[in-house]
N, C-alpha and C positions, 0 to 999 in steps of 0.2 A: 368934560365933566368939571364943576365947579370944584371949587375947594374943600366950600361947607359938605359937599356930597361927599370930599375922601376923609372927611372927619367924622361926619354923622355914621355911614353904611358900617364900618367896624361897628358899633355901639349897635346899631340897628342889627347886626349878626350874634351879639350876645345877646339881645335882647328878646332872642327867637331859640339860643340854644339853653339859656338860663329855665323858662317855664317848662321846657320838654324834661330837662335832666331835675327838679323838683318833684319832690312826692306830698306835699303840703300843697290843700286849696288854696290857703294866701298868698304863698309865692307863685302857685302859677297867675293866680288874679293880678298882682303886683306886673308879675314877668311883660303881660299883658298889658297892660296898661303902660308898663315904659315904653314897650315894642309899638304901641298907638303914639307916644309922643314923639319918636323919632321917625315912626313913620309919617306922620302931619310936618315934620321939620322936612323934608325928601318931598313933599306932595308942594309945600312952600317955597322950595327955594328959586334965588333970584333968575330971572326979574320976577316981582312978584306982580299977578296981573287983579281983576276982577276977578276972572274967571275961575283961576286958581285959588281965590278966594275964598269962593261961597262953595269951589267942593271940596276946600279942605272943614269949612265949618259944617259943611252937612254932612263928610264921612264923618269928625269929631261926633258928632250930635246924635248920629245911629251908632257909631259905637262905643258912645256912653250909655246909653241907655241900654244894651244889650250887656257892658259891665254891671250897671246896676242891677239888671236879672239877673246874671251871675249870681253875684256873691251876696243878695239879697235870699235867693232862692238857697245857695249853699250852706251861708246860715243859719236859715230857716228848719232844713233839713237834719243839724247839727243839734240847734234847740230842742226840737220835739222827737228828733232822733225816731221817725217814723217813718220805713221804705215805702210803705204805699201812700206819702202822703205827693199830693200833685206836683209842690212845690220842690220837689228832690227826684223825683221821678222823670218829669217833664220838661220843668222849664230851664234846666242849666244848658240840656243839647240844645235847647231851641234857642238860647242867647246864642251858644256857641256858632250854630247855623246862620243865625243873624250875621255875627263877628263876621265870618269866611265868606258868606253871602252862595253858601246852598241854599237849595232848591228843598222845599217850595218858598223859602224865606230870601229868595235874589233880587226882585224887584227892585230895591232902591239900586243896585251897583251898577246897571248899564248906565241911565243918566246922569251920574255922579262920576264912576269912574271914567270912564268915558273924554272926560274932561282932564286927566293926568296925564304928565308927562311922559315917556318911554320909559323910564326908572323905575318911577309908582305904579305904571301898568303891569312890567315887567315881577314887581315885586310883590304886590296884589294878587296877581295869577297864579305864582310858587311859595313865596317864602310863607306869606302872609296865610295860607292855608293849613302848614305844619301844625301847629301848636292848636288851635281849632279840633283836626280830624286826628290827633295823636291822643287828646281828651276824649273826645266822644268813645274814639273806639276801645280805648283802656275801661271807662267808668259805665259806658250805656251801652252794649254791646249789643244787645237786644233791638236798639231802634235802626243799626247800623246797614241791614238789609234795606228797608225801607227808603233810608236816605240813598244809600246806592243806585237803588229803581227811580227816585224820583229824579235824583242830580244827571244820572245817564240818558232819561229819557227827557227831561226839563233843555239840558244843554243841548241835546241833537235838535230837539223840535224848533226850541226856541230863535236857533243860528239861521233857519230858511227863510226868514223876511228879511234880512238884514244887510241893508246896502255900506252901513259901516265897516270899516277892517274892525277899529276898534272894538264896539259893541260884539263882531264878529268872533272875534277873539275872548272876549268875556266868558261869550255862554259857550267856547270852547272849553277855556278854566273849568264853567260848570260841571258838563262833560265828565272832563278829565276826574276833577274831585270825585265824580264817581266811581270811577274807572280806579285811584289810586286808595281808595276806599276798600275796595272789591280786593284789592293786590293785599292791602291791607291784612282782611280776613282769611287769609289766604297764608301767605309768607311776607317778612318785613322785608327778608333781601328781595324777594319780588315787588315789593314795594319802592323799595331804592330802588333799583333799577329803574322801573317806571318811573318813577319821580325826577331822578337824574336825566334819565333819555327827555322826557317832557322839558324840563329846564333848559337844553341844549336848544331844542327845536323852539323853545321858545326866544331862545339870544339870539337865533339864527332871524325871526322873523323881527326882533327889535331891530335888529341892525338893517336890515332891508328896509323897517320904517322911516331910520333916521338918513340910509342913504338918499332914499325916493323922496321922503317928506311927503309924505300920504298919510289918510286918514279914513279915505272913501276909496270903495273899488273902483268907482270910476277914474280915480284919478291915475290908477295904473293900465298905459296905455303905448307906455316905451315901445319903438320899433325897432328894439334892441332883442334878438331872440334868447341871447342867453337869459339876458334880465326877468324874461318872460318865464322862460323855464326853470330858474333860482325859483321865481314866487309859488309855481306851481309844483314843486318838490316840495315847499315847506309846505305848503294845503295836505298837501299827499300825506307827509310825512305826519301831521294831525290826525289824520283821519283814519290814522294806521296801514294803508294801502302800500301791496306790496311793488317794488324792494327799498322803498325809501327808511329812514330811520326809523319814524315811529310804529314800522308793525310789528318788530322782537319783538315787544315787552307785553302787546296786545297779544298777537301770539301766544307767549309765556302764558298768560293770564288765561285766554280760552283752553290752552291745553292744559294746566292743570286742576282750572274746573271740568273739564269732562273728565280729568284721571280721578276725582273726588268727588263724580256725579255729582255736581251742584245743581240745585232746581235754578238756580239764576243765570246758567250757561245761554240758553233759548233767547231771554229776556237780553243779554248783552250783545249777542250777533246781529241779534234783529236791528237792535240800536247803535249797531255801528254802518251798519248797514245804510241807516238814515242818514248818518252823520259825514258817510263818504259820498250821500246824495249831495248833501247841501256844501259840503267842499267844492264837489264837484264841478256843480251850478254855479260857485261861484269864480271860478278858476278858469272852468274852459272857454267860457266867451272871450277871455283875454286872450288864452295862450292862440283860438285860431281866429281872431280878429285879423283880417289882413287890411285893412284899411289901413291909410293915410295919417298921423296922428301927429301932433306937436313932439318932440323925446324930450327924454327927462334923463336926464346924460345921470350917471353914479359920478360920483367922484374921486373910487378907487376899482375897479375894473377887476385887479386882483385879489380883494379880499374877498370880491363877489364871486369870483370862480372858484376861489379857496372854499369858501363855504357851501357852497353846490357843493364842488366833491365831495368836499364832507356830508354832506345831506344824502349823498347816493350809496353811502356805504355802511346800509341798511343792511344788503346781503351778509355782509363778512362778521357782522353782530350776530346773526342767525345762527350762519351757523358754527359763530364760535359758542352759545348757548348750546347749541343741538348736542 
């Protein structure tokens, strides 16, 4: 990790816990808007390439423009002090959707993010979603079902063409935002919980990137079995499939909407359902590929089994919740 990254990422952690703990529109818009400039400092740093470049100016670009609807619409809403007027109604969740890059407003983050470094993808996926869905669900509680259904069904569908890890990963985040949405409306500690298990499982899979140096499925092809079955615990462990880490928290979440008969129980099994298809698909060709293949040696052997086990101990989460 550079330097500028052990300078910038404290500032980047305030700048996420500052808009959540605000009860003032301008300070969360402000909060926001630093949390953009430190996040574009982390998308930037050295070497700086092209590449790096033009998606840090084209994340800048959507989400200025999604501030502008903000706090355009905010004070609109302030002025005319009218709840059914469009502009107070409508368009602040749909900036904020823009900002986070739910669904149905995700289109621009695969070919943009896509292009970030482990850090910013990493940071994108979690941190970068808080402040976004901790608004929507406090101020528009109303449209929050909705977004559920589309982010949960948008990320599962979307992840089945996708020969990228990265992109693959994206419309996981998607997904997920649904999914910590749902936990949301539901309980906040069930919300933490999901949110913390997802962050793990998602440092588990950054660090496999940076070991491998991949980007495409295809490129994971090590004739390393453990190698093979670290990667295929973290797919698992996404997809919620049991005993791997991530299905407590999914668990937790189906079984407390059936205890509170939720009409949305049906509509999230179905789509996890989908979701451990397309893990699936894309996992098991590797794991019983027995062909011949160049390897792609790791570099620490132990941190890799260290985090497997960690990945496997999914069970003992269960049933310390039960």
């Amino acid at each position: 990790m550079h330097l500028m990254n052990l300078m910038i990422i404290p500032l980047y952690v305030l700048t996420v816990v500052f808009p959540l703990s605000s009860n003032s529109w301008m300070m969360i818009w402000m909060g926001m808007e630093m949390n953009l400039l430190m996040f574009i400092f982390l998308i930037m740093e050295t070497p700086i390439s092209m590449i790096k470049s033009e998606s840090a100016i084209k994340y800048f670009l959507i989400q200025s423009i999604s501030s502008v609807i903000f706090i355009t619409s905010i004070n609109s809403s302030m002025i005319f002090y009218n709840e059914k007027l469009i502009l107070s109604t409508m368009l602040p969740p749909v900036a904020l959707m823009i900002k986070s890059s739910m669904a149905p407003l995700h289109s621009w983050s695969p070919p943009i993010v896509s292009k970030f470094n482990l850090i910013p993808l990493f940071l994108f996926m979690t941190m970068q979603k808080l402040v976004p869905m901790f608004t929507i669900f406090s101020s528009w509680l109303w449209i929050t079902p909705f977004i559920v259904m589309m982010n949960i069904s948008v990320g599962s569908i979307g992840g089945l063409t996708q020969s990228s890890l990265i992109k693959m990963l994206i419309f996981s985040s998607i997904n997920n935002s649904g999914w910590m949405l749902l936990t949301m409306m539901n309980s906040f500690l069930l919300f933490w919980v999901f949110f913390l298990n997802y962050v793990m499982i998602s440092i588990l899979m950054m660090k496999f990137m940076w070991f491998k140096q991949v980007k495409w499925m295809i490129q994971i092809k090590s004739s390393k079995p453990m190698t093979k079955w670290f990667f295929f615990s973290i797919m698992m462990s996404l997809s919620g499939f049991p005993p791997f880490l991530g299905f407590a928290p999914k668990w937790l979440t189906i079984k407390y909407l059936f205890l509170n008969n939720s009409t949305s129980i049906l509509m999230s099994i179905f789509m996890s359902i989908l979701t451990l298809f397309f893990y699936l698909k894309s996992s098991l060709n590797l794991i019983t590929n027995i062909k011949s293949y160049k390897k792609w040696f790791l570099n620490n052997h132990l941190v890799i089994n260290m985090m497997f086990i960690l990945n496997i101990t999914g069970p003992m989460m269960f049933y310390l919740i039960n």
